[in-house]
C-alpha positions as CSV (number, residue, x, y, z in Angstrom):
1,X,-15.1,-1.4,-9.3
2,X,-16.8,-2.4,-6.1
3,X,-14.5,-1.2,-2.6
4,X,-15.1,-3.7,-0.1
5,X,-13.9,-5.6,3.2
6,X,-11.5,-8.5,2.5
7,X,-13.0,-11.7,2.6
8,X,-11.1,-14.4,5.1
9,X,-11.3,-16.6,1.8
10,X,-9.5,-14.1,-0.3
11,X,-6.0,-13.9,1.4
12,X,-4.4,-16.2,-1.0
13,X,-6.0,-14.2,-3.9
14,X,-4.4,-11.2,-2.1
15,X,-1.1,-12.6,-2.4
16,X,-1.8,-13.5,-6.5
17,X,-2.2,-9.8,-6.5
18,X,1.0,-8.7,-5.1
19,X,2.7,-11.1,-7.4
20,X,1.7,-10.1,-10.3
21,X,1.6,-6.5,-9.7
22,X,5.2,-6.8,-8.3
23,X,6.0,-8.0,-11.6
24,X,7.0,-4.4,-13.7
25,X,9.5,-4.0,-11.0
26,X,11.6,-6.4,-12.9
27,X,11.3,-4.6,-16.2
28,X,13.2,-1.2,-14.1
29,X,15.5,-3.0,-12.7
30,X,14.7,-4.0,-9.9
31,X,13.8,-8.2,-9.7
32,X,14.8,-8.2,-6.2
33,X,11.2,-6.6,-5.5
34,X,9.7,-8.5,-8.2
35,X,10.6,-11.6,-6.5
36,X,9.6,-10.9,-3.0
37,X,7.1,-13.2,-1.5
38,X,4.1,-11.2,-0.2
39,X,2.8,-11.0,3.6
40,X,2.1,-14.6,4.8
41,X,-1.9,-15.3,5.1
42,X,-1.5,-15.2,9.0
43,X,-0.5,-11.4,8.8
44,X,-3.1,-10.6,5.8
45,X,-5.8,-12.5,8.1
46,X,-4.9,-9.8,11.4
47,X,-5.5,-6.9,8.6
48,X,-8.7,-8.4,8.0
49,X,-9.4,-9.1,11.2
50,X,-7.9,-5.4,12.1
51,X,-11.0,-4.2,9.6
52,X,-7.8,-2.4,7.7
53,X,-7.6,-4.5,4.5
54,X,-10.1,-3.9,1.5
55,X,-10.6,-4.7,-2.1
56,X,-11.6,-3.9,-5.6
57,X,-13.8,-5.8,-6.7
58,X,-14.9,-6.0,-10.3
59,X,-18.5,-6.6,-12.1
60,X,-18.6,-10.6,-11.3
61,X,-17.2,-9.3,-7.6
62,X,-13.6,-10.7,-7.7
63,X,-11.2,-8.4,-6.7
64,X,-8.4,-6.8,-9.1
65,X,-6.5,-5.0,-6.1
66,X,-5.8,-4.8,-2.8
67,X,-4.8,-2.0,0.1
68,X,-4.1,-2.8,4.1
69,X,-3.1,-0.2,6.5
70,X,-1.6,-0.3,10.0
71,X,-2.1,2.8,12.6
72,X,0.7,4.6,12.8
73,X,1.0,7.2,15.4
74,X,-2.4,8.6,14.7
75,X,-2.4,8.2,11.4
76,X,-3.7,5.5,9.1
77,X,-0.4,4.3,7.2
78,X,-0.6,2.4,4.0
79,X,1.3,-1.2,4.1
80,X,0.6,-1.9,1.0
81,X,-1.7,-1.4,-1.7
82,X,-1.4,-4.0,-4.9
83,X,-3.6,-3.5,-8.5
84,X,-2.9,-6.4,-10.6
85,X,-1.6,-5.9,-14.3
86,X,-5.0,-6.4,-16.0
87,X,-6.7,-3.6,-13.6
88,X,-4.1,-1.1,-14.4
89,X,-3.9,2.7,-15.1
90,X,-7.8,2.6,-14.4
91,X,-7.9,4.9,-11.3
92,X,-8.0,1.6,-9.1
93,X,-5.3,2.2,-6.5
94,X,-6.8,5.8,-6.4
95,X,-10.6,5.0,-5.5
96,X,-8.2,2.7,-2.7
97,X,-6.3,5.5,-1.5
98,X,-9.7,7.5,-1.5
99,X,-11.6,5.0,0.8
100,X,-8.5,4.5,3.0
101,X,-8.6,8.6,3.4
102,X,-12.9,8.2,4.0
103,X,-12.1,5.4,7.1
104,X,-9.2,7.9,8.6
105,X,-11.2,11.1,8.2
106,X,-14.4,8.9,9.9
107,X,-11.8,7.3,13.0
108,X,-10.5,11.4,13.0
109,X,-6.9,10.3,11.9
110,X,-5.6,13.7,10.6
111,X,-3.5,11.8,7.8
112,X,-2.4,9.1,5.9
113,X,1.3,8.3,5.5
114,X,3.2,5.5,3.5
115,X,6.8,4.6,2.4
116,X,7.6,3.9,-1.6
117,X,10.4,3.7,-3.8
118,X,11.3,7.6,-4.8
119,X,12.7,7.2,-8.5
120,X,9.6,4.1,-9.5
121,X,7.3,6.3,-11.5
122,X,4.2,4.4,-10.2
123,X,5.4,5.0,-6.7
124,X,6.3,8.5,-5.6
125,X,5.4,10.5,-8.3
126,X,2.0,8.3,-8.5
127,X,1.7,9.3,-5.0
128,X,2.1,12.7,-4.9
129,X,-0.6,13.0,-7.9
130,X,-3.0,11.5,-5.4
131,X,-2.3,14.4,-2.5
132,X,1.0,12.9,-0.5
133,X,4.1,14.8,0.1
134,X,7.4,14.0,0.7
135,X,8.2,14.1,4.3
136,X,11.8,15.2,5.5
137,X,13.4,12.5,7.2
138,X,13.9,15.0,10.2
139,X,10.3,15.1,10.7
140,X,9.3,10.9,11.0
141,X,7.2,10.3,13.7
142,X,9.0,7.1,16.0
143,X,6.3,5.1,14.4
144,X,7.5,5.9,10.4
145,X,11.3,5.6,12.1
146,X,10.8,2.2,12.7
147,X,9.1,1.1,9.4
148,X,12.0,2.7,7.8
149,X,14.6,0.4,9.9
150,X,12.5,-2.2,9.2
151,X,12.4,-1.6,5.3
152,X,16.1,-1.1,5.4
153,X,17.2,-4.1,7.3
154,X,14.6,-5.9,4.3
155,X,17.0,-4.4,2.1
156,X,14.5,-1.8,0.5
157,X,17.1,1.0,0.9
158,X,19.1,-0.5,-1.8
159,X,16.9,2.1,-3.6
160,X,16.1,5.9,-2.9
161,X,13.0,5.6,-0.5
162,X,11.1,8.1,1.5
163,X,7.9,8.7,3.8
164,X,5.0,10.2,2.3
165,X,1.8,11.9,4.2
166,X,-1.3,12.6,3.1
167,X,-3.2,15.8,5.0
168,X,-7.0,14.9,5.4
């Protein structure tokens, strides 16, 4: 797998992704997450545009996953990062998370930070295998504070979830 800069012609792609990847959260339990619609193409084109949204592209150069970030309060926080079915359990997400840590470390962001689902094996757990740690909830930056409300008013919290950070 190739990392690369998203493509203008990729968003919908992007969006097949997340739908299909979003898809083992209805065998857990959870089809409310299964069924959410992704980002819209307008808000996937300012990651682009942003330089924050790459993917994994395979041999023939079409991409098998996806990650965007935002900047959080210094940091480079992970929105979302998406490996469809077929490309997964092949340290995809990971060489994602690893380029994602390379652009932080080269714009001097001292971490990475992201919010998951606590009790999804493929989520915290998955996470914490690739260097993040839990973050106490006392300890949120305003910027993590409101992607929490955020996530809650979306009706995320339904679930345990928790903030995540990543030392570079």
């Amino acid at each position: 797998m190739r990392i690369r800069a998203v493509r203008l012609d990729e968003l919908p792609l992007l969006q097949d992704i997340e739908r299909a990847a979003g898809q083992c959260f209805r065998d857990i339990g959870m089809p409310e997450i299964a069924d959410d619609e992704p980002l819209p193409l307008g808000e996937l084109a300012r990651y682009r545009h942003a330089g924050l949204a790459w993917v994994a592209a395979d041999g023939a150069d079409v991409p098998a996953a996806y990650l965007i970030a935002d900047r959080v309060d210094g940091n480079l926080h992970v929105e979302q990062v998406s490996v469809h079915p077929r490309g997964a359990r092949r340290g995809v997400g990971r060489l994602l998370l690893e380029h994602l840590a390379e652009h932080a470390a080269g714009e001097g962001a001292p971490a990475l930070t992201l919010t998951t689902f606590t009790g999804v094996p493929w989520n915290a757990p998955y996470y914490a295998r690739c260097g993040f740690r839990l973050m106490d909830d006392a300890r949120l930056t305003p910027g993590l504070r409101r992607i929490r409300e955020t996530e809650a008013a979306h009706g995320l919290d339904r679930w345990p979830r928790a903030c995540m950070r990543r030392v570079l």
